[in-house]
N, C-alpha and C positions, 0 to 999 in steps of 0.2 A: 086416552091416558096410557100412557109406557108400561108395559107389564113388569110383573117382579125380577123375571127375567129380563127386563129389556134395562131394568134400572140397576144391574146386578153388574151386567156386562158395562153399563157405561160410568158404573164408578170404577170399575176395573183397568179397563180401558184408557181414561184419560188419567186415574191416579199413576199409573202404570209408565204411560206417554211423559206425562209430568216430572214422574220424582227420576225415570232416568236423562231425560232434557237435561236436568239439573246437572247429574254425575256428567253427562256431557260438557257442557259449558263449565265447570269446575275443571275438568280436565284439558279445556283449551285454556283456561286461566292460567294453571300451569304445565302449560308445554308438552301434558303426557302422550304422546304420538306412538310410544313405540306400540306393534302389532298386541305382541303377546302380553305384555301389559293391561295394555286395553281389551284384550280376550279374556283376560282373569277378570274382569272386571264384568262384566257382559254373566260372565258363569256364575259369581256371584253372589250380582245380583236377582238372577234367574233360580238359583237356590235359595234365596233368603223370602223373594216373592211366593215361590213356590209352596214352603210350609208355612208363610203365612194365611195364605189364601186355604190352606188343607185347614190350618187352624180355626179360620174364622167360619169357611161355611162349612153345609151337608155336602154329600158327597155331587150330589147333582147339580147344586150351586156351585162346587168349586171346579167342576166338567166346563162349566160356561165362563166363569171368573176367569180359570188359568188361561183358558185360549184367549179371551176380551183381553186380558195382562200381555201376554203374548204377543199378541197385533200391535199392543200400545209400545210394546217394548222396539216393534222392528220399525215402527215409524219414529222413534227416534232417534233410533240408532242411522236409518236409513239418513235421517236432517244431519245426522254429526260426521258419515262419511262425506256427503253433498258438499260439508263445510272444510273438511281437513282432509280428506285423501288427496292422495296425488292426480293429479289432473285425467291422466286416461283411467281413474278410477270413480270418480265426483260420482257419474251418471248412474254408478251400480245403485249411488243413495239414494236417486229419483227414484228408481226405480222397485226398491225395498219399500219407500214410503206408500208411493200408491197400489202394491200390493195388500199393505196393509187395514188399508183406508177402504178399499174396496172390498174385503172378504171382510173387516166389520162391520160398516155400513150392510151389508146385507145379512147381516143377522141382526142388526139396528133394523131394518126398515120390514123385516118379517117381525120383531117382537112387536113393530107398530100395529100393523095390518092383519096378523095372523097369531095373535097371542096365544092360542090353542094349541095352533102347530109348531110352534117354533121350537127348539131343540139344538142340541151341539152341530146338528148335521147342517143346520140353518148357516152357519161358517163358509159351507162350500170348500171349507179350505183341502179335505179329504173327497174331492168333486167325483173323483175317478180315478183309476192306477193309469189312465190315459194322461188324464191334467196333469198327474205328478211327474211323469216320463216328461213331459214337455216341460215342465217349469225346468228340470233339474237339466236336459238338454241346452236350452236358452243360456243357462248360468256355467253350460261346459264351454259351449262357446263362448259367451265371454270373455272368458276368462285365456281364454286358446288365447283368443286374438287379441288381450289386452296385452300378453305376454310376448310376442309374435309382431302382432301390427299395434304396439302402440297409439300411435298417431290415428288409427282409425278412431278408439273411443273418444279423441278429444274434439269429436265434430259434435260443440252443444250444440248447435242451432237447429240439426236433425233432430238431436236429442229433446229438445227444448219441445218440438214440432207433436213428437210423440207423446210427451206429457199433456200437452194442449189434449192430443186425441182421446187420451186415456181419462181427463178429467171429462171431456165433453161425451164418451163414451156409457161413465159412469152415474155422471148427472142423469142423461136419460134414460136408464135402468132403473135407475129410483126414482124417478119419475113415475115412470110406467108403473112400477109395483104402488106404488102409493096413492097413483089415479085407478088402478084396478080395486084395491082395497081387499077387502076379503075372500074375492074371487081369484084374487094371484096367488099360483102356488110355485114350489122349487118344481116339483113332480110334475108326469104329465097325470091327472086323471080320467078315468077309463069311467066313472059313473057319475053324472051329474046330481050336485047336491041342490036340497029345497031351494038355497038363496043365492043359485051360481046361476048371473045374471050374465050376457053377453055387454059386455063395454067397447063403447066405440067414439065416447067422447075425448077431448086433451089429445094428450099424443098419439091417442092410439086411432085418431083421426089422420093421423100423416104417416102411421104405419101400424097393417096390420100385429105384429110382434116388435115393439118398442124394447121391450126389455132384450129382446137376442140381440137387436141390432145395436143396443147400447155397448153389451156383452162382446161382441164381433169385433166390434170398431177398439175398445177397449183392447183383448186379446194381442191384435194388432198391432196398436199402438205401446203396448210392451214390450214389446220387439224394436221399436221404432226407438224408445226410449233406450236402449243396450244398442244401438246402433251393429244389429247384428242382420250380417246377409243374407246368410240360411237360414234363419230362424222365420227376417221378415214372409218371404215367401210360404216357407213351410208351415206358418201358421194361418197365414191367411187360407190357405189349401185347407187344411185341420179343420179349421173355424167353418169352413162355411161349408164341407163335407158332413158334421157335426149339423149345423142348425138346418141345412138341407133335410136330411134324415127328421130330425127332433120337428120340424114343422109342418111335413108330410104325417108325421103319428099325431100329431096334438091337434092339427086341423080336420082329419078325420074325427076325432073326436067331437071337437067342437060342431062338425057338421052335424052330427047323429045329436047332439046337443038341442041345436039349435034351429034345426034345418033351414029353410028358407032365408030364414033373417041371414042367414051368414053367408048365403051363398049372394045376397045379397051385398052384403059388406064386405065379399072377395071382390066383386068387381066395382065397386068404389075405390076400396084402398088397396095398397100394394102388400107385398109382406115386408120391405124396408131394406131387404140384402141383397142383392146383385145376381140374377139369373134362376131366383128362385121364385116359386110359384104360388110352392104348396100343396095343398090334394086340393081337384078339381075334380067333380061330377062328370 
């Protein structure tokens, strides 16, 4: 059963998604194109949501609301540039939507699994001042090279490739979390709790760490999607310098956890990312 929280964020969320669709498609009805128009427009709405949502909950429910409204708002917004921007611009909207999509669904799939734990931080969207330097990077270049090299952004088919990766990325991360169930955490933990069972069934049969590897390929595949040069590379470097590190501390962990059984289930399954290992005995 979906926590208060988990029902809180997804009436927010898709009401959110919804009522600006609407102002979307109303504005392609008539013809509104221009920038700063459609930027008043976006403010707002984003003001009118905003003390509504102050209005209606507590302060803790409207922490989760506003960002659930949030996400909803850049996934639609991300559908209306996909449909009207100018062609070496469409891809910025793929690429908004499945951000969106992705940092709610995992505070979705932690209010499922983890109704205890979950929280604003559950978002991921505040991951790290690491995550933010790189998001805001990706969107400098873009932009360099939308203005610059036009014609590079208008390769959908790369584009297209990258969205493929990033849904298929994300499916298996919530996957994973919701085959783990109450044993998946955002964190790594350092003390094993009464009902922190080691899982090794579903996906987590085809890799040890399903959920990083969903996370990695995803990462990746956002870059792929902005069909950006430096970014492809430097993230892939980033990403698996990151889950290197992160699965070296967690698998210690897990060994002191679990002993035998895991050192057991290292050499069946792999860890799922390319030249990593993990902590071995």
């Amino acid at each position: 059963m979906l926590s208060q929280e988990g029902r809180i964020s997804l009436k927010s969320f898709t009401g959110s998604a919804f009522a600006f669709f609407v102002i979307c498609m109303f504005n392609c009805y008539y013809g509104i194109t221009n920038l700063v128009a459609n930027a008043l427009i976006v403010f707002l709405y984003s003001v009118n949501v905003y003390f509504f949502l102050r209005f209606v909950y507590s302060p803790y429910a409207f922490a989760i609301a506003v960002r659930a409204a949030f996400l909803g708002l850049v996934l639609s917004l991300g559908v209306y540039v996909k449909l009207v921007a100018p062609p070496n611009v469409q891809i910025f909207g793929g690429y908004m939507s499945v951000m969106a999509v992705f940092h709610y669904s995992e505070f979705l799939a932690i209010a499922i699994v983890q109704p205890k734990q979950v929280s604003t931080d559950s978002f991921v969207i505040n991951h790290s001042p690491q995550y933010t330097v790189a998001a805001m990077t990706s969107w400098v270049e873009f932009f360099i090279e939308t203005y610059f090299f036009p014609g590079l952004k208008e390769q959908t088919w790369l584009s297209n490739i990258g969205l493929l990766v990033c849904i298929l990325g994300d499916l298996l991360r919530k996957t994973a979390i919701l085959t783990a169930g109450s044993n998946f955490n955002h964190l790594v933990q350092c003390e094993k709790s009464n009902d922190h069972v080691l899982v090794t069934h579903g996906v987590y049969g085809w890799f040890r760490h399903p959920s990083y590897v969903g996370w990695f390929y995803w990462s990746i595949g956002t870059q792929i999607i902005l069909v950006n040069p430096i970014c492809i590379p430097a993230y892939t470097i980033a990403s698996w310098m990151f889950f290197k590190e992160r699965i070296y501390i967690e698998e210690s962990m897990l060994l002191s956890f679990f002993g035998q059984n895991y050192c057991d289930y290292q050499q069946q399954v792999g860890t799922g990312i390319p030249f990593i290992e993990g902590y071995k005995i």
